[in-house]
C-alpha positions as CSV (number, residue, x, y, z in Angstrom):
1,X,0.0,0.0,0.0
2,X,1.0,3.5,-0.9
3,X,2.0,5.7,2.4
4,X,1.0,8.8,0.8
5,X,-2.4,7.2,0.6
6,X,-2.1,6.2,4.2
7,X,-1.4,9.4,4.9
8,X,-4.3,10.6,2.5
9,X,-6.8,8.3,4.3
10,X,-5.5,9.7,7.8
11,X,-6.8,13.1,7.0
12,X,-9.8,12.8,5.6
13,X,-10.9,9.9,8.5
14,X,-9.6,12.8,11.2
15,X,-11.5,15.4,9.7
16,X,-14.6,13.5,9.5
17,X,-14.3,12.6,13.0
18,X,-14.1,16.4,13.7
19,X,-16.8,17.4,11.4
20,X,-19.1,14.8,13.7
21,X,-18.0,15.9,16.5
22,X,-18.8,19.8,16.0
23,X,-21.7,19.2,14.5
24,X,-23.0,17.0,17.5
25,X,-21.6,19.7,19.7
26,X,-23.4,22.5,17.7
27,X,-27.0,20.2,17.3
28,X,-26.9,19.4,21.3
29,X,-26.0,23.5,21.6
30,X,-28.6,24.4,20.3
31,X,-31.7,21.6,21.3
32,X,-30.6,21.8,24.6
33,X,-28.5,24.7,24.8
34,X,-26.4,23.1,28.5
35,X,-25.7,19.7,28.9
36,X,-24.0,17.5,31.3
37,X,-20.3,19.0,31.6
38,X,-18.7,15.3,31.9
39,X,-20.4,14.6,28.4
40,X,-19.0,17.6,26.8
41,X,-15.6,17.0,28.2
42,X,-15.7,14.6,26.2
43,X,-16.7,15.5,23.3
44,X,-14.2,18.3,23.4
45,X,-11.5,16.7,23.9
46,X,-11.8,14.4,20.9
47,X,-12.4,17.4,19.0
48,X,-9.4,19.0,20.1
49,X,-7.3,16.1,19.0
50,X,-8.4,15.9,15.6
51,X,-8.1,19.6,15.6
52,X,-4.9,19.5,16.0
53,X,-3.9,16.3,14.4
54,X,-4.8,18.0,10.8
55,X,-2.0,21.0,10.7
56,X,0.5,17.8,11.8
57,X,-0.6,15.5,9.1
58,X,-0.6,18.2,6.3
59,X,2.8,18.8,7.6
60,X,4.0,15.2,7.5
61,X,2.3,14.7,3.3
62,X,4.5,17.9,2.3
63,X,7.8,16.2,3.6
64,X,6.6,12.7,2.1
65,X,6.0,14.9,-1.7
66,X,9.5,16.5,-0.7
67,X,11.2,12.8,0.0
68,X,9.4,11.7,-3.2
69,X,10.7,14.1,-5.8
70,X,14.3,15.2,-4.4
71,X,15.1,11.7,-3.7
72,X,13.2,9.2,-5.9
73,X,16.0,6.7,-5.4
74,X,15.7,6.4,-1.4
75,X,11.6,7.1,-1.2
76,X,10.7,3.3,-1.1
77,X,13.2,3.3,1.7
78,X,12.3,6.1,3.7
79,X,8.6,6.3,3.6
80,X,7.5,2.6,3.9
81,X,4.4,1.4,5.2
82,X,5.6,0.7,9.0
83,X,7.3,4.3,9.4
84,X,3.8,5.9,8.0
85,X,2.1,4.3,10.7
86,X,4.9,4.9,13.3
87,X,4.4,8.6,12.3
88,X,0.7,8.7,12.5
89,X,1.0,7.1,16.1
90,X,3.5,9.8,17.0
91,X,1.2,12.4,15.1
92,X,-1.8,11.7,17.9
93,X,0.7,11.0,20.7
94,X,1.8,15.0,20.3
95,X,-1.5,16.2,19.8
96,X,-2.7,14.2,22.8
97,X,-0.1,15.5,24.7
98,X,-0.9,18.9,24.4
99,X,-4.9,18.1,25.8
100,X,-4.4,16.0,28.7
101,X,-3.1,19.0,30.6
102,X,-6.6,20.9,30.2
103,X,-8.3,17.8,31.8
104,X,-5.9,16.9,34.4
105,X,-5.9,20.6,35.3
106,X,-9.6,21.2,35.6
107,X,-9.8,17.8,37.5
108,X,-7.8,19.2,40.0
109,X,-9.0,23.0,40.2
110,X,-12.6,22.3,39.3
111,X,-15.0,20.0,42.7
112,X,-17.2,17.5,41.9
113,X,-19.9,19.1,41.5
114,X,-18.8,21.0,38.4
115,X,-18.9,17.6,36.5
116,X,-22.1,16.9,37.1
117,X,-23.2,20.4,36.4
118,X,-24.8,21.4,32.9
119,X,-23.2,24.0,31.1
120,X,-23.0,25.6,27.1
121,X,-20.4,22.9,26.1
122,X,-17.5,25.4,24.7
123,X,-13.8,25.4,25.3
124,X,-13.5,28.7,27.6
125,X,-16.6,27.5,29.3
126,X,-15.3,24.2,30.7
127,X,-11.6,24.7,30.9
128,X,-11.9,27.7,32.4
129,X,-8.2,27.8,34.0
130,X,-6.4,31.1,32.7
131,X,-2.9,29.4,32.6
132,X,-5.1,26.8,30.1
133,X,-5.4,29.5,27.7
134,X,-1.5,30.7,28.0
135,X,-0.6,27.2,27.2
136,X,-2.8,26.3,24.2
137,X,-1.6,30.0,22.7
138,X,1.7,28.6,23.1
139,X,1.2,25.3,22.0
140,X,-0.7,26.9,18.9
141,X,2.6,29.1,18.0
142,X,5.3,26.8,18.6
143,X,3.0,24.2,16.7
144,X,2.2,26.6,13.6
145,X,5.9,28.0,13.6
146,X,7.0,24.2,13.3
147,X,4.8,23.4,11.1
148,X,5.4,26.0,8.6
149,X,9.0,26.1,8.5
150,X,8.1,22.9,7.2
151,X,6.1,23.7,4.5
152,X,8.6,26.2,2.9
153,X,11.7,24.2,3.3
154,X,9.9,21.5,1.2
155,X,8.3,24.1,-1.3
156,X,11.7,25.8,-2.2
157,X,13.2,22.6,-2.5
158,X,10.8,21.0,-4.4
159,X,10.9,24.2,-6.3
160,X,14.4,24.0,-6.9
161,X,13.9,20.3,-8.5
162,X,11.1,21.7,-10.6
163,X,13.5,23.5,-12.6
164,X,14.5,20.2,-14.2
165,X,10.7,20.6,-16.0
166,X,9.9,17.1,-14.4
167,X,6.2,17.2,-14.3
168,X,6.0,15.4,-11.5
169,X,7.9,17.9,-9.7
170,X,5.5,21.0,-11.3
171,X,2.5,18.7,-9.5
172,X,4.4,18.1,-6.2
173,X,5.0,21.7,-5.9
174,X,1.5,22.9,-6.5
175,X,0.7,20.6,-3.9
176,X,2.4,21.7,-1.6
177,X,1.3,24.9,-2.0
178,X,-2.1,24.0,-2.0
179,X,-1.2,22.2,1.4
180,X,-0.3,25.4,2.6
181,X,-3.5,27.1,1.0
182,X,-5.1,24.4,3.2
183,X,-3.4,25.3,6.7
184,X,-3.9,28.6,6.1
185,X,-7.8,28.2,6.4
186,X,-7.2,25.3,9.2
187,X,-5.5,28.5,11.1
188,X,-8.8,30.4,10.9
189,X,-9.7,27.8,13.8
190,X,-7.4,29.5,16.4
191,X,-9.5,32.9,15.5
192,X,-12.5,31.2,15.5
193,X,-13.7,32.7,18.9
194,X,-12.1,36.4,18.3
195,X,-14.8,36.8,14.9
196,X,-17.5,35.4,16.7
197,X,-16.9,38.0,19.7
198,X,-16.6,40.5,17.4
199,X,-19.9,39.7,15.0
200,X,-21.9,39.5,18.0
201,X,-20.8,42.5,19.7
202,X,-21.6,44.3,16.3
203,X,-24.6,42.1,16.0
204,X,-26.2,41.3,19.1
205,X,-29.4,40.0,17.8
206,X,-28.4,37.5,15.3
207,X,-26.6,35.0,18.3
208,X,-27.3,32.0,16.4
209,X,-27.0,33.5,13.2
210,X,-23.2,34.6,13.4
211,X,-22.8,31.3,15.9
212,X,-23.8,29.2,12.5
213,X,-22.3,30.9,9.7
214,X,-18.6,31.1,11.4
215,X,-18.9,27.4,11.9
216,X,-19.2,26.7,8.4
217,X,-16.8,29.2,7.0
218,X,-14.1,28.2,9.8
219,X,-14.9,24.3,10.7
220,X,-16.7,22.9,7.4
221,X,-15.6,25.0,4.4
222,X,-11.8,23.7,5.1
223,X,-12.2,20.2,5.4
224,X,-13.6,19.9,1.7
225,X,-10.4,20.6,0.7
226,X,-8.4,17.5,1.1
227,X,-10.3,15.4,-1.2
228,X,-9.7,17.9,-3.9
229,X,-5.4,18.1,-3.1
230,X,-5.3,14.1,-2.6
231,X,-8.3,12.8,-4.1
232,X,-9.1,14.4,-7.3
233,X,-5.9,15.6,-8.3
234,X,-4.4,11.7,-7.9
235,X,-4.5,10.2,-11.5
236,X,-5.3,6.3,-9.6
237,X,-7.7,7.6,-7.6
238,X,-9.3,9.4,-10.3
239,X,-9.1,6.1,-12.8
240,X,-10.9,4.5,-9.6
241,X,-13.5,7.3,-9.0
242,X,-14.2,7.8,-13.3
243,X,-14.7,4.0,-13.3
244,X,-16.8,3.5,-10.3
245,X,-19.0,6.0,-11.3
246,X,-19.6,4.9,-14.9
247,X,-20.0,1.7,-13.7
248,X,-22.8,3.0,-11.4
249,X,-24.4,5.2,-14.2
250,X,-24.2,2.4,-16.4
251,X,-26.6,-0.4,-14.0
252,X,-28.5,2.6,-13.2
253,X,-29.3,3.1,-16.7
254,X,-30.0,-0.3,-17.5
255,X,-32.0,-0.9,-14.5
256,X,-34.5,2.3,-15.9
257,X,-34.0,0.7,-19.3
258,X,-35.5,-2.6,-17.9
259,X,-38.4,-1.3,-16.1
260,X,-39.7,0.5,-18.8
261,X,-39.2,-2.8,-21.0
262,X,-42.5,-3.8,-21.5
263,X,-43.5,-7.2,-20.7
């Protein structure tokens, strides 16, 4: 198997966990506008993790474009099946690692009680600790700064090996551009709760309105990316997709065809 379709496979599976998530979070928000803080905990944290597992990932399929194109020789070697699941391990092990400090924390500032309390299930709502906030800004810029230093070390040298006029090297480079097209709208998650602040204090009366609207342009509209850098833009997967879909079409049609055969 291919590890840039592990990879590939990665993403899209985290982001559709996230998508489910928020929108759960958003649906219960809104039917029942608190619910039981131990429940949302939950659900906050996994959100969280997939959050943050998508900047990683993007990060990790630029390098594996970069291995593939400026050394074609060693890639079998480097990125082989075992080390793309290692890395995907150590992906989520870092991303857990930066969460488990907002639940050990509030478990051990926060009584009892306050678990079994029913609250609007948002971040600043449950985890509440200010040094919480200092260390997820942190975490956020050490993270982003890593992350893309990344992206244009592999770009430049990618674009460096696209002066050969290897078409495979023009395509790896507009991929990785379009990678970093991609974490530049992930990013719009960390001012997610700065626009919606802002809209409602221009806006008071549209609440739910603004509440709705960010959540698509900032949580939704940037997920339907990735199948469009991996999945489209893949000639296999596209063979795959062309035929699956004419193949469908095709029993479809016959199937009508049949029906209307008179008997």
């Amino acid at each position: 198997m291919n590890p840039r379709y592990i990879l590939f496979i990665h993403l899209v599976i985290n982001d559709m966990i996230l998508l489910t998530l928020s929108v759960l979070i958003q649906v219960l928000s809104y039917v029942f506008f608190t619910i039981n803080v131990s429940l949302c905990i939950i659900l906050l944290l996994m959100a969280i993790l997939a959050n943050q597992n998508t900047p990683l990932t993007l990060a990790v399929m630029a390098v594996e474009c970069y291995t593939a194109i400026c050394f074609p020789l060693r890639h079998g070697q480097i990125c082989t099946v075992k080390r793309t699941y290692i890395v995907i391990g150590l992906i989520c092990m870092m991303s857990l690692l930066c969460v488990l400090p907002d639940l050990f924390i509030t478990m051990a500032t926060e009584p009892l009680d306050f678990f079994r309390s029913r609250k609007f299930c948002l971040r600043e709502a449950i985890f509440k600790n200010p040094h919480l906030t200092k260390k997820r800004d942190i975490t956020y810029m050490l993270l982003l700064v890593l992350i893309w230093l990344t992206l244009f070390y592999t770009y430049f040298r990618i674009l460096f090996a696209a002066k050969a006029a290897a078409a495979d090297s023009r395509k790896a480079r507009n991929t990785v551009l379009l990678h970093g097209f991609q974490l530049l709208l992930c990013m719009l998650t960390y001012v997610y709760h700065l626009a919606n602040n802002g809209l409602t204090y221009l806006f008071p009366k549209a609440v739910l309105a603004i509440r709705f609207t960010v959540y698509v342009f900032i949580q939704i509209l940037p997920r339907l990316i990735s199948p469009v850098i991996y999945g489209l833009r893949d000639k296999t997967f596209r063979k795959y997709l062309k035929r699956y879909l004419l193949c469908r079409m095709s029993r479809s049609t016959q199937q009508v065809a049949a029906l209307k055969r008179p008997s």
